[in-house]
C-alpha positions in Angstrom: -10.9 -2.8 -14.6 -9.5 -2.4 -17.8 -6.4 -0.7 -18.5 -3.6 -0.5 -21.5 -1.2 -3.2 -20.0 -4.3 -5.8 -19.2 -7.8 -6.2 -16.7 -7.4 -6.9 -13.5 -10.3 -8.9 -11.3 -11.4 -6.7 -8.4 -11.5 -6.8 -5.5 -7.9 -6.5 -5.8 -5.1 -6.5 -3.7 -2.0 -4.8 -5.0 1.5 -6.1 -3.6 4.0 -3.0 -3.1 7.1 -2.8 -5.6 8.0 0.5 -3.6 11.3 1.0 -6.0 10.0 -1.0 -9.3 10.2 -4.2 -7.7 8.5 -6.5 -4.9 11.6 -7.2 -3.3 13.5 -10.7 -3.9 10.5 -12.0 -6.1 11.1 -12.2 -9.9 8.0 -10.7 -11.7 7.0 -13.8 -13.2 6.1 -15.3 -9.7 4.7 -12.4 -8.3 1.8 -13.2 -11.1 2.4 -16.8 -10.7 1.0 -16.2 -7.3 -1.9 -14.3 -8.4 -1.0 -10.7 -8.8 -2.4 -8.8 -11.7 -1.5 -5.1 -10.9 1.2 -4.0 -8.9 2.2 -0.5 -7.1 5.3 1.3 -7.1 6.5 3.9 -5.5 6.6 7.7 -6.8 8.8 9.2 -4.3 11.5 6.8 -4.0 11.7 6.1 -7.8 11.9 9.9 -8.3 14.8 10.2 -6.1 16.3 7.1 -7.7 17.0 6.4 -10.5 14.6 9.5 -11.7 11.8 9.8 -13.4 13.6 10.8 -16.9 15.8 7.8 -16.4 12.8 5.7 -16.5 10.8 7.1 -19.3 14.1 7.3 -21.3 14.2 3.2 -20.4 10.7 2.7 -21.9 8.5 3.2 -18.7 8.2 0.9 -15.5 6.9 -1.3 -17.2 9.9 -2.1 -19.8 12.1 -1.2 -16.4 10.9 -3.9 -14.2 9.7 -5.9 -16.6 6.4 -6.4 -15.7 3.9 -6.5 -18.4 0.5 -5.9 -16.1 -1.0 -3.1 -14.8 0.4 -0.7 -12.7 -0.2 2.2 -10.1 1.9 4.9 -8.6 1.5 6.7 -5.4 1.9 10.0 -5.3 4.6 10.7 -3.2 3.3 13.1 -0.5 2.8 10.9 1.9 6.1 9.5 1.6 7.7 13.2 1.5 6.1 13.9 4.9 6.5 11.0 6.6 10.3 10.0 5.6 12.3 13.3 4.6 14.0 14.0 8.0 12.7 17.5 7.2 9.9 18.8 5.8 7.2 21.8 5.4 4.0 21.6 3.7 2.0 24.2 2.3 -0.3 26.0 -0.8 2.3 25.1 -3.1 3.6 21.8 -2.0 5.4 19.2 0.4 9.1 20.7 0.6 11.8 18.0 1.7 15.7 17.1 2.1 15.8 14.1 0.0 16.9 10.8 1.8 19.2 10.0 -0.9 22.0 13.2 -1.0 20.3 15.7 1.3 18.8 17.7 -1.9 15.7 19.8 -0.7 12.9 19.3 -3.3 9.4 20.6 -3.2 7.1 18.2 -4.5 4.2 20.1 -5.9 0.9 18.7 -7.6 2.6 19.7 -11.3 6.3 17.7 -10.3 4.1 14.7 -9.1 2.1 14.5 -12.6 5.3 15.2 -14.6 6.9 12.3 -12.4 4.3 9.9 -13.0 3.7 10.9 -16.7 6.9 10.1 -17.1 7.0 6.7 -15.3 4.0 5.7 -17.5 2.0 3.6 -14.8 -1.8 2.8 -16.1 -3.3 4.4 -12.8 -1.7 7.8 -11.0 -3.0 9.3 -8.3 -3.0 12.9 -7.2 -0.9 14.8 -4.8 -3.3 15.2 -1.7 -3.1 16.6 2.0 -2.4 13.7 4.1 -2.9 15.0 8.1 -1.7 12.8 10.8 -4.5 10.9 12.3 -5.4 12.2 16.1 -2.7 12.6 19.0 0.1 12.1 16.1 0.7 15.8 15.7 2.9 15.5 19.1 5.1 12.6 17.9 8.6 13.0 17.8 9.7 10.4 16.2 7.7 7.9 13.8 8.0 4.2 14.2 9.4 3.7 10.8 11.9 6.2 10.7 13.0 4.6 14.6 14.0 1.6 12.8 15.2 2.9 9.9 17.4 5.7 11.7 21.1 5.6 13.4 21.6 7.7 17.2 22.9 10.6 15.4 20.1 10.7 12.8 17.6 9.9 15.3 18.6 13.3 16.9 18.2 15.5 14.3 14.8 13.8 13.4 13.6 14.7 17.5 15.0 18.3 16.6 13.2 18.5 13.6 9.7 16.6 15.0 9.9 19.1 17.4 10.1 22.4 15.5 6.9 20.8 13.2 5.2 20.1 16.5 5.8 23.8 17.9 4.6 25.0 13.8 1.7 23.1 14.3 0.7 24.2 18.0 -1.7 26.3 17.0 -4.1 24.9 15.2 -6.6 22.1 16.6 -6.7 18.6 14.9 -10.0 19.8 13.5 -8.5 23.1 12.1 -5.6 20.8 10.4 -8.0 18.7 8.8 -10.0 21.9 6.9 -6.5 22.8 5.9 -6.1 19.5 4.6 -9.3 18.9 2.7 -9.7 22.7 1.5 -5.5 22.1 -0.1 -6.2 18.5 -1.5 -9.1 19.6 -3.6 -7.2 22.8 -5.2 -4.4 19.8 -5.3 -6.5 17.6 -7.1 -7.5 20.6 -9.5 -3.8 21.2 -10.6 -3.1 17.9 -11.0 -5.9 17.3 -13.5 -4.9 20.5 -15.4 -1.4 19.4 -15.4 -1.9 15.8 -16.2 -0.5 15.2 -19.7 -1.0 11.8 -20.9 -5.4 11.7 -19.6 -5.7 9.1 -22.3 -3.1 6.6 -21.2 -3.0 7.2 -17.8 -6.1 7.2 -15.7 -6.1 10.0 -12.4 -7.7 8.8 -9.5 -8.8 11.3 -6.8 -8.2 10.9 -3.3 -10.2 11.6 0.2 -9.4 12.8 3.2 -11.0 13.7 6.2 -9.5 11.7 9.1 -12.0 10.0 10.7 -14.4 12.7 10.9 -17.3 11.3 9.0 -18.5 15.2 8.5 -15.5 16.4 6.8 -14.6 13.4 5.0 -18.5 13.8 3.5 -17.4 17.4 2.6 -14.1 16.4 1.2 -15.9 13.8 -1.0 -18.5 15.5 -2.5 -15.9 18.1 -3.7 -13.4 15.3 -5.0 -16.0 13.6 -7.1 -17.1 16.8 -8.3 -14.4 16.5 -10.9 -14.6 13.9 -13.5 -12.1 11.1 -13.1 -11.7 8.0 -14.0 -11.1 6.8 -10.1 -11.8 7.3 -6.4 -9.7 6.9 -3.7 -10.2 6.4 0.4 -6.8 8.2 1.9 -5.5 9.1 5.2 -6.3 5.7 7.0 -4.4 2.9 8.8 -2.1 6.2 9.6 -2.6 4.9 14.0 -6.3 4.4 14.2 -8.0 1.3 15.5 -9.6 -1.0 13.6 -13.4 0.2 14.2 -12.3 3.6 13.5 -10.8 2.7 10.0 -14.0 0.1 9.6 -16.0 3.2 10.5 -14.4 5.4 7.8 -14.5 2.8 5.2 -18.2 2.0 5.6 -19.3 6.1 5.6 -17.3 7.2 2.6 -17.2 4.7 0.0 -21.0 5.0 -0.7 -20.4 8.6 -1.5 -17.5 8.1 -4.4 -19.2 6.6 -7.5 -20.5 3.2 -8.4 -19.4 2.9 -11.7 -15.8 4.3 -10.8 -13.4 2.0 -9.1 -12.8 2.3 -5.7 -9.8 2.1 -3.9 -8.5 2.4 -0.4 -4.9 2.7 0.4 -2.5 1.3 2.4 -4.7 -0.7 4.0 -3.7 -4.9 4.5 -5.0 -7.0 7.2 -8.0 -9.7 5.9 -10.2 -8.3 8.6 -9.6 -4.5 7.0 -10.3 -5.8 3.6 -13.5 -8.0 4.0 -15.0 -5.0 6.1 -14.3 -2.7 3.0 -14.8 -5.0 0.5 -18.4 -5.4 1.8 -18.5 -1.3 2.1 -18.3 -1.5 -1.4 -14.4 -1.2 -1.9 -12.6 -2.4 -5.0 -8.7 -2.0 -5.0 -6.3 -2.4 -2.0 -2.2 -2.1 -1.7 -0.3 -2.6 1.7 3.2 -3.4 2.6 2.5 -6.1 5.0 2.6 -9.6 2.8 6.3 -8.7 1.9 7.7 -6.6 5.0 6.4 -9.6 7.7 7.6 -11.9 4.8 11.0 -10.6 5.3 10.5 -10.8 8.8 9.7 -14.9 9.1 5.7 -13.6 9.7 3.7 -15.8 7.9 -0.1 -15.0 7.0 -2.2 -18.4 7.0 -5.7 -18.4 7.4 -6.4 -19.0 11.1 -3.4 -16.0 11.8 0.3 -14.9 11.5 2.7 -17.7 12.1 5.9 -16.1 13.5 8.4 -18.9 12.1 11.9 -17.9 14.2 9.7 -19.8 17.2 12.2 -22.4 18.4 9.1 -24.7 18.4 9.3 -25.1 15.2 13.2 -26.0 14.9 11.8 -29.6 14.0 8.5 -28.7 12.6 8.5 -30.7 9.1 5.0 -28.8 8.6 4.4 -26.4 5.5 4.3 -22.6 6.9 0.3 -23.8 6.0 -1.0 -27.5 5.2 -3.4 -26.7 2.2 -1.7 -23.6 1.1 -0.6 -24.0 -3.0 1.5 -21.6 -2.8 5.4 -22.1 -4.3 6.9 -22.7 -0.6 3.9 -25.1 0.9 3.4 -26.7 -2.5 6.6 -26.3 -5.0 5.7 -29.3 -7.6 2.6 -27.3 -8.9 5.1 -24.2 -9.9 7.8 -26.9 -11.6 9.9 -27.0 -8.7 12.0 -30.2 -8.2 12.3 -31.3 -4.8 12.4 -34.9 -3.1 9.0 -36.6 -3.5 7.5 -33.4 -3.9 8.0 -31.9 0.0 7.3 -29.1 0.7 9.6 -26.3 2.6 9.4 -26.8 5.9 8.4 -24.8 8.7 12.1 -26.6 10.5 14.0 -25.7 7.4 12.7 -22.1 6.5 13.4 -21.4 10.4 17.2 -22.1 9.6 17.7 -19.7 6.6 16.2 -16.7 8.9 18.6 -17.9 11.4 21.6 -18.5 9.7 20.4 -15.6 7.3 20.4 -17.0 4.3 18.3 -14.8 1.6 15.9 -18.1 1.0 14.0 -17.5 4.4 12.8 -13.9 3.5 12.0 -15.1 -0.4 10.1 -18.5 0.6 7.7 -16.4 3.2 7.3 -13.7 0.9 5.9 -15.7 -1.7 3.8 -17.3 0.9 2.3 -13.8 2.1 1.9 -13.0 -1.6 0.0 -16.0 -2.7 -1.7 -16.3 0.8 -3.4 -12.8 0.0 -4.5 -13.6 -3.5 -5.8 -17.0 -2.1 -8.4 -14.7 0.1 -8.8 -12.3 -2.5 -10.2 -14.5 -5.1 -12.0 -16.7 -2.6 -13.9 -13.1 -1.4 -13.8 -12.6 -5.1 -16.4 -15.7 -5.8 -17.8 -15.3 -2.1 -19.3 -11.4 -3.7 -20.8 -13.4 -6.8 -22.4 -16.0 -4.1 -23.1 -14.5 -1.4 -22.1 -17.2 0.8 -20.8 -15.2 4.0 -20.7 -17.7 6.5 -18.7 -20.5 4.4 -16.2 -17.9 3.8 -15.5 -17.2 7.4 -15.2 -20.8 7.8 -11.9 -20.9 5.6 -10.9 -17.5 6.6 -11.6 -17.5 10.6 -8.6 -14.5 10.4 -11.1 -12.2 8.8 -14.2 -12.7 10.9 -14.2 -9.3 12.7 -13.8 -7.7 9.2 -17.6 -9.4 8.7 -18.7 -8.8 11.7 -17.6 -4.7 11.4 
């Protein structure tokens, strides 16, 4: 795909900068590691440092310094699924901002003007995102658990719970109408409201759940309107792996062949291979860089959970064969004795000491471990050779076998 900051090769996999940059990685070795297009975040970078503040800096891209393409989000998803608060409706997603409490409603127009002003080379439109079946009774989502204090955690139940009673109403299939029939007239807005078409290309999105019927309906309507882009939303929100598979396979046949295709938030090798071979061309997902903090190494064979005292003395790389700046620093100029790698022994002392080192060395490892498969799958689409594939990527077999 081309775009005015550069191509990028797809299939591609998109590392998440969710606040203009991939955290602890200077830009120059996020591409180093393979990365040609990057995604930031449109929620978090319109709370802070605001949208204005950006253009007025000369874009993301002058901002963070990276000269590649870039996408934003959004920022529905993340208005429903972090403001402690929230209502959605016709007009928009209202919210209390996590920043300074500030209620915002986020409507298709504020999410163009946000992202026109960030200048990323791909945007995508405001759409209804529902929660995926049996999540309308939650009280508390995982992420905010972790993220939230005793006393915040209350107020979050309180305010789960008056959504849930909102919502009590109407069956998951009912919520899913409402959510198709409102991202379309989304969709609709946001193309009228877009004001940079010829820098900035608008992808579409679909939802559906994983009703095969409405996500049909939901796609025929989307790719009614001319865009440059497709995208597959509203997955890898609590289904299970055949169900997203499922979804992937029925839906992106309908969006166009000539238009890129792009399913988000979606990350594990078995979840890409099984789209890619759907027909899938762009991907973004959190996990290289949030298990990278977390001393969760991706190899090839499966994740390597490096705070194991096993490997106290391990004097391994996180993954023998891996050319990536932690498992082979000498091929990125790096100066160490003889040309050793980081050890599994070592890097297990900086996460336990907590030293910043541990979280940066495995990040860079996820990243470069990601665009290893992507370009292998990549040359594997040109060849068609399957089965040698799986041999050097045994993590990714159900993907094929989906």
């Amino acid at each position: 795909m081309s775009t005015p900051h550069g191509d990028f090769d797809t299939p591609a996999f998109m590392p998440v900068g969710t606040r203009a940059s991939i955290k602890g990685i200077l830009p120059d070795l996020v591409a180093k590691c393979g990365a040609q297009i990057v995604l930031n975040n449109t929620y978090h970078l319109m709370l802070r440092p605001g949208s204005e503040l950006v253009r007025d800096m000369g874009g993301v891209h002058r901002f963070m310094n990276w000269d590649g393409p870039i996408l934003t989000d959004s920022g529905g998803y993340q208005a429903y699924s972090l403001a402690d608060t929230n209502t959605v409706d016709d007009q928009g997603v209202t919210f209390k901002s996590i920043v300074d409490g500030a209620t915002i409603q986020l409507t298709p127009e504020l999410a163009m003007r946000v992202q026109n002003d960030l200048g990323p080379d791909i945007m995508m439109a405001l759409d209804d995102c529902p929660p995926s079946v049996g999540a309308e009774a939650a009280e508390v989502d995982e992420a905010q658990r972790r993220r939230l204090g005793n006393a915040q955690r209350r107020d979050e139940v309180a305010a789960a719970s008056l959504r849930s009673r909102r919502r009590e109403t109407l069956t998951h299939a009912q919520r899913l109408d409402i959510a198709n029939e409102r991202t379309i007239r989304w969709l609709e807005r946001c193309k009228a409201a877009h004001a940079r078409p010829h820098e900035q290309a608008l992808f579409g999105i679909v939802q559906g759940g994983t009703d095969l019927g409405k996500r049909t309906w939901c796609a025929e309507r989307v790719t009614a309107i001319d865009l440059p882009g497709y995208a597959i939303g509203g997955v890898a929100v609590g289904e299970r792996f055949e169900q997203i598979a499922s979804v992937v396979r029925h839906t992106a046949p309908l969006l166009p062949a000539d238009r890129p295709r792009y399913l988000m938030g979606v990350g594990y090798e078995r979840d890409l291979l099984a789209a890619v071979r759907a027909g899938v061309d762009m991907f973004d997902c959190v996990l290289p860089t949030r298990n990278g903090r977390n001393a969760n190494a991706f190899t090839a064979t499966g994740q390597v959970r490096l705070r194991n005292a096993k490997f106290a003395r391990d004097r391994a790389p996180i993954e023998p064969g891996c050319d990536c700046p932690a498992c082979l620093p000498a091929a990125y100029g790096w100066r160490t004795p003889e040309g050793l790698p980081f050890t599994r022994g070592y890097i297990r002392h900086l996460f336990m000491v907590g030293e910043m080192l541990g979280p940066i060395l495995v990040t860079l490892h996820n990243l470069r471990h990601f665009q290893r498969f992507m370009a292998d799958v990549r040359e594997t689409v040109r060849t068609e050779a399957w089965e040698d594939l799986l041999r050097r990527w045994p993590v990714a077999a159900e993907g094929f076998l989906s």
